[in-house]
C-alpha positions in Angstrom: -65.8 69.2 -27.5 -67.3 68.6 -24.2 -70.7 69.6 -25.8 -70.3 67.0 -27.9 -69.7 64.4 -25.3 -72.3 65.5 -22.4 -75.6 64.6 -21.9 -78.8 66.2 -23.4 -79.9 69.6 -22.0 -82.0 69.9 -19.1 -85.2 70.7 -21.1 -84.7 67.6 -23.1 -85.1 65.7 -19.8 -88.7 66.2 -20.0 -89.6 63.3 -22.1 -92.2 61.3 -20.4 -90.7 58.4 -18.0 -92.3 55.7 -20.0 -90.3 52.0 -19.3 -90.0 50.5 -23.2 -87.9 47.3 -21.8 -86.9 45.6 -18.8 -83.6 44.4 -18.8 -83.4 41.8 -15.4 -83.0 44.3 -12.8 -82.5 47.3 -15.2 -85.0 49.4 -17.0 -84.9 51.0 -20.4 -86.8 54.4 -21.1 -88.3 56.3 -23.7 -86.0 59.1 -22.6 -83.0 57.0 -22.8 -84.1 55.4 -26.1 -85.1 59.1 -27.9 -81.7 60.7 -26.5 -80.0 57.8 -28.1 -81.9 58.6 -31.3 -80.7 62.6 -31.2 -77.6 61.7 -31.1 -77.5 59.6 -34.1 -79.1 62.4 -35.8 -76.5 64.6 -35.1 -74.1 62.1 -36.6 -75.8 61.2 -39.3 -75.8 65.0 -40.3 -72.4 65.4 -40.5 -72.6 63.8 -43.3 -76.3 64.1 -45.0 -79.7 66.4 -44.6 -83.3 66.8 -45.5 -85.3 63.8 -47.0 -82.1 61.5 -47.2 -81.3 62.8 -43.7 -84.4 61.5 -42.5 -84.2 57.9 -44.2 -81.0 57.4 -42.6 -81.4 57.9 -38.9 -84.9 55.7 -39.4 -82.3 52.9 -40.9 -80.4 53.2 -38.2 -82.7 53.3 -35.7 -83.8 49.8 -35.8 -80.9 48.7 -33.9 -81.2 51.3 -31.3 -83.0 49.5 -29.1 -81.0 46.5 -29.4 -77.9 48.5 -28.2 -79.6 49.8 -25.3 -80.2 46.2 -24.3 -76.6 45.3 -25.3 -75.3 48.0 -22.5 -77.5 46.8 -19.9 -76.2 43.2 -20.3 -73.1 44.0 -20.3 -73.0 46.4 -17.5 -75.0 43.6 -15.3 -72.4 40.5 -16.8 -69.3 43.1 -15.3 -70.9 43.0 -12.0 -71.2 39.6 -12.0 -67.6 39.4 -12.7 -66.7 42.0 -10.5 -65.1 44.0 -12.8 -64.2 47.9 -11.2 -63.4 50.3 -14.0 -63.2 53.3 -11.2 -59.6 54.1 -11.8 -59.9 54.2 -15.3 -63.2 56.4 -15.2 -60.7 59.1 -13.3 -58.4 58.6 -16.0 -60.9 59.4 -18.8 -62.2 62.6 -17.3 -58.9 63.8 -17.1 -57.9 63.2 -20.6 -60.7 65.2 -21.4 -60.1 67.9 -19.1 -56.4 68.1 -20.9 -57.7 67.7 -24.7 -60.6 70.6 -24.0 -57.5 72.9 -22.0 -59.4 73.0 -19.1 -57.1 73.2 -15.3 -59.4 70.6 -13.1 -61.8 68.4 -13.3 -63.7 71.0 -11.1 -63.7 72.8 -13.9 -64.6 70.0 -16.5 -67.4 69.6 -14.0 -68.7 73.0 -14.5 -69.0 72.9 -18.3 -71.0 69.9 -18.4 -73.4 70.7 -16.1 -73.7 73.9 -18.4 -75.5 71.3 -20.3 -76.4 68.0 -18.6 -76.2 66.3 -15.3 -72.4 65.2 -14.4 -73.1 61.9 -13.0 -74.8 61.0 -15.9 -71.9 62.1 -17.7 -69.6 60.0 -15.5 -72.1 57.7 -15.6 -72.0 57.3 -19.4 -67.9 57.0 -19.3 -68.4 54.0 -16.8 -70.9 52.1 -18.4 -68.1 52.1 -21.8 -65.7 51.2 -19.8 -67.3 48.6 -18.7 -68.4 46.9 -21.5 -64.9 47.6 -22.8 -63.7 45.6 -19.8 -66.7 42.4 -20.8 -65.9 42.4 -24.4 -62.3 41.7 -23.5 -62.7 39.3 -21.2 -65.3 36.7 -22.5 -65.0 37.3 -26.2 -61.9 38.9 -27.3 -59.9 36.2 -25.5 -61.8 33.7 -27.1 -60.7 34.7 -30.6 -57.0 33.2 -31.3 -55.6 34.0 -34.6 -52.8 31.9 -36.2 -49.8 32.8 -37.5 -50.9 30.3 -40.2 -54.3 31.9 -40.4 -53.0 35.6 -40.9 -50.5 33.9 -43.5 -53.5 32.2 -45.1 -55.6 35.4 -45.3 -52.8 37.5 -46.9 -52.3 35.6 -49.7 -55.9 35.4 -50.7 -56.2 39.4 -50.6 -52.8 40.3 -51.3 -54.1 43.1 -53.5 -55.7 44.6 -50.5 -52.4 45.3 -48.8 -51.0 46.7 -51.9 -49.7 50.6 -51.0 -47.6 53.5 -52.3 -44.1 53.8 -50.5 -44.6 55.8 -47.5 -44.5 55.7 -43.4 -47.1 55.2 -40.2 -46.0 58.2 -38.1 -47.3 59.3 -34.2 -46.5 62.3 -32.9 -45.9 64.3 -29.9 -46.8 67.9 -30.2 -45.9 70.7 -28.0 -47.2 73.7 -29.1 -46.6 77.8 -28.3 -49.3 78.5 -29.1 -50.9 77.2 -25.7 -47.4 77.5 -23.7 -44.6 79.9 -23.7 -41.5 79.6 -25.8 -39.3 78.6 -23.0 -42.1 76.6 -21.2 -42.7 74.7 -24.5 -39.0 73.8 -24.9 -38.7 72.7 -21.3 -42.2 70.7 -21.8 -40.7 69.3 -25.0 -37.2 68.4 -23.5 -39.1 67.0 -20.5 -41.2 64.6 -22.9 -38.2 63.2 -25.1 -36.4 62.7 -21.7 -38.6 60.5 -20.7 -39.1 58.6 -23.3 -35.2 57.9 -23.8 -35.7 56.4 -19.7 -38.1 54.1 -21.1 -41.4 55.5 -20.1 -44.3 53.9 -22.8 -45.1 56.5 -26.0 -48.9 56.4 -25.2 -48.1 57.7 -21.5 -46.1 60.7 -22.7 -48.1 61.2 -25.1 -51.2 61.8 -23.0 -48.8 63.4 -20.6 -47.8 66.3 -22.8 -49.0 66.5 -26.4 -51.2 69.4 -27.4 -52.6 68.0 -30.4 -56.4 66.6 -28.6 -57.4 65.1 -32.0 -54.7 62.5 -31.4 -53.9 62.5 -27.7 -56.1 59.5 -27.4 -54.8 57.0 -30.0 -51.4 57.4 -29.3 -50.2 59.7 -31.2 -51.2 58.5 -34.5 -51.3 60.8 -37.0 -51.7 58.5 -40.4 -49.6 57.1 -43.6 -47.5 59.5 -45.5 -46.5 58.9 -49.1 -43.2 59.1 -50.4 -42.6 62.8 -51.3 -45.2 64.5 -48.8 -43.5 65.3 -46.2 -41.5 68.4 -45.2 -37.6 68.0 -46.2 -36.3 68.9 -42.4 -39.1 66.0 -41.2 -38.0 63.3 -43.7 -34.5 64.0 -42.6 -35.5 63.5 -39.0 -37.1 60.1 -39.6 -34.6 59.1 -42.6 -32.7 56.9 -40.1 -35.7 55.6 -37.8 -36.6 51.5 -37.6 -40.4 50.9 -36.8 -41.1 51.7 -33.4 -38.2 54.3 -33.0 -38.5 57.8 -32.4 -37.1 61.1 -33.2 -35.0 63.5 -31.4 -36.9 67.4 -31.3 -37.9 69.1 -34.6 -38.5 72.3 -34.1 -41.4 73.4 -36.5 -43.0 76.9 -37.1 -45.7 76.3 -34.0 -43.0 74.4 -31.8 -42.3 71.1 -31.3 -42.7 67.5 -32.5 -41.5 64.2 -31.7 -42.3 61.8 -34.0 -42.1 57.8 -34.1 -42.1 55.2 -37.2 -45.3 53.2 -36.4 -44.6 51.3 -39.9 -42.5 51.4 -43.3 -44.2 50.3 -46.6 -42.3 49.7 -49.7 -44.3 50.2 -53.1 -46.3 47.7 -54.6 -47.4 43.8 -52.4 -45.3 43.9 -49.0 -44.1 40.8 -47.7 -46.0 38.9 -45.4 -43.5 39.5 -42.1 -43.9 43.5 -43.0 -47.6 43.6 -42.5 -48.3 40.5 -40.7 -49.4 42.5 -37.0 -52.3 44.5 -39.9 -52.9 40.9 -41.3 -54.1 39.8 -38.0 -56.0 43.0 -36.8 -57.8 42.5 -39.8 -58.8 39.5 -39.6 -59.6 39.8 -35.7 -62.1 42.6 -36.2 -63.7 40.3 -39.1 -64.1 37.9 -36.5 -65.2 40.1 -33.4 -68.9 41.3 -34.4 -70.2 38.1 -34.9 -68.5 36.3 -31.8 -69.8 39.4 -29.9 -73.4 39.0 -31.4 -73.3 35.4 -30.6 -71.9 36.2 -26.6 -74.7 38.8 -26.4 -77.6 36.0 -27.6 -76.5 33.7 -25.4 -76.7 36.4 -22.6 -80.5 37.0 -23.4 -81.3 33.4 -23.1 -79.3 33.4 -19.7 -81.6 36.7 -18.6 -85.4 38.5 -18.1 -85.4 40.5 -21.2 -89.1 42.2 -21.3 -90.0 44.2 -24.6 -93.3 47.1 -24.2 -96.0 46.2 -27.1 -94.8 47.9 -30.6 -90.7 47.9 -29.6 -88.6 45.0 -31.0 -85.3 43.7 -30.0 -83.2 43.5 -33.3 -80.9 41.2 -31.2 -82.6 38.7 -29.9 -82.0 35.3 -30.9 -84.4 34.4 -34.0 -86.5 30.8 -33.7 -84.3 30.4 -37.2 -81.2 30.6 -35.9 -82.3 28.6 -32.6 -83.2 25.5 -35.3 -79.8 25.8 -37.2 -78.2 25.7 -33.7 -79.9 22.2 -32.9 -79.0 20.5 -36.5 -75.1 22.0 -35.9 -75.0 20.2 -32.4 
């Protein structure tokens, strides 16, 4: 997992230093903008190879360059806000530590530099962070979504929110398979103890679950239909409101926790059972092009400089600069 996450081997560093676009004060390489394209290759083959392989990562690649650009706006716009994201970079590295089972971050450190340079692995989890932090500030806040809105938008695409009966669940999981039976049970009892004192499900969940493919997003592990769950974990949640959890169910590889993220009836739900989805919905339709439109508008505040035979998929377009002017 760590592989996955660190940066490119040492030999790959060899690519020549060659500055493809100046970003104000920040600089944009050919190594940067090749290592970029590897890993979107190794994406990209997850899911398809040779000829088709090969059309997709060059698809793809056209906006490469405009991400690199994106970062290093955003990275210069947190400074500018003084936005520190130190604490949370700590944070990350040890959630990573814990989901790949290793004891330190000394350790964590070790790995990576197995393959890559830590600081630039740090380095990377800063930089997300940061723009994490931007994107927040000056354009999430700026999107307001109505109660009237998300009740608008459900009843043109009710269809879309149609579902089989079922429930959302997130889980805790403490396995003995990576602690001893009684130090599992105490880890387990430990968990649901402080949960029942109040402490937030994402903390204890990062604090003590062993499942690393969910450790990060709270817990989540997806809708389950009617029918598909085990009898003694149906029983368990039978009872459960949304937003409730479980008491321990002991399963074959230890223990679980589970909570009632959401409870879907068959068929259209009403609008009150589905109206927090509504408005995610229609908040991410309406995040891309409000970012897109923050991140022009940082370009024409900045020195972006381009090397001959590289373009900048998103800068602003003399187009959209003349429909600008007729909507003032």
């Amino acid at each position: 997992m760590v592989a996955a996450m660190a940066t490119p081997t040492r030999a790959a560093r060899k690519v020549v230093e060659r500055i493809i676009a100046r970003v104000n004060s920040e600089i944009v390489t050919q190594r940067q903008f090749e290592r970029e394209r590897e890993k979107l290759r190794q994406q990209l083959a997850q899911q398809y190879s040779g000829a088709e392989l090969d059309a997709k990562v060059k698809e793809y690649s056209k906006d490469l360059l405009r991400d690199l650009i994106d970062q290093a706006l955003m990275v210069q716009k947190a400074k500018d806000l003084d936005i520190s994201v130190e604490t949370d970079v700590v944070k990350r590295l040890d959630e990573i530590r814990r989901n790949v089972n290793l004891d330190s971050l000394e350790d964590l450190q070790k790995e990576v530099e197995k393959q890559g340079l830590w600081e630039d692995f740090k380095d990377n989890i800063r930089r997300n962070l940061l723009m994490r932090e931007v994107i927040g500030r000056e354009v999430g806040r700026t999107i307001i979504i109505s109660r009237e809105d998300a009740r608008k938008y459900f009843e043109e695409h009710k269809q879309e929110f149609s579902s089989p009966e079922g429930v959302a669940l997130a889980q805790i999981l403490i396995s003995t398979e990576k602690h001893k039976p009684e130090e599992a049970e105490k880890r387990a009892k430990d968990a649901l103890a402080e949960l029942k004192a109040g402490q937030k499900w994402t903390e204890v969940v990062r604090k003590y679950s062993d499942d690393a493919a969910t450790a990060n997003e709270g817990g989540e592990i997806g809708f389950m239909k009617a029918g598909t769950l085990a009898p003694a974990i149906s029983e368990a949640i039978a009872k459960l409101d949304t937003n409730e959890f479980s008491d321990l169910i002991p399963i074959k590889t230890g223990y679980i926790i589970l909570k009632v993220l959401e409870r879907r009836h068959q068929g259209i739900p009403a609008f009150d059972e589905v109206e927090q989805h509504v408005t995610e919905v229609l908040y991410n339709q309406k995040m891309q092009p409000a970012l897109r439109k923050y991140l022009v508008d940082l370009r024409r505040d900045s020195y972006v400089y381009l090397a001959p035979g590289y373009v900048d998929t998103g800068a602003e377009r003399p187009s959209e600069t003349v429909l600008a002017k007729k909507g003032q």
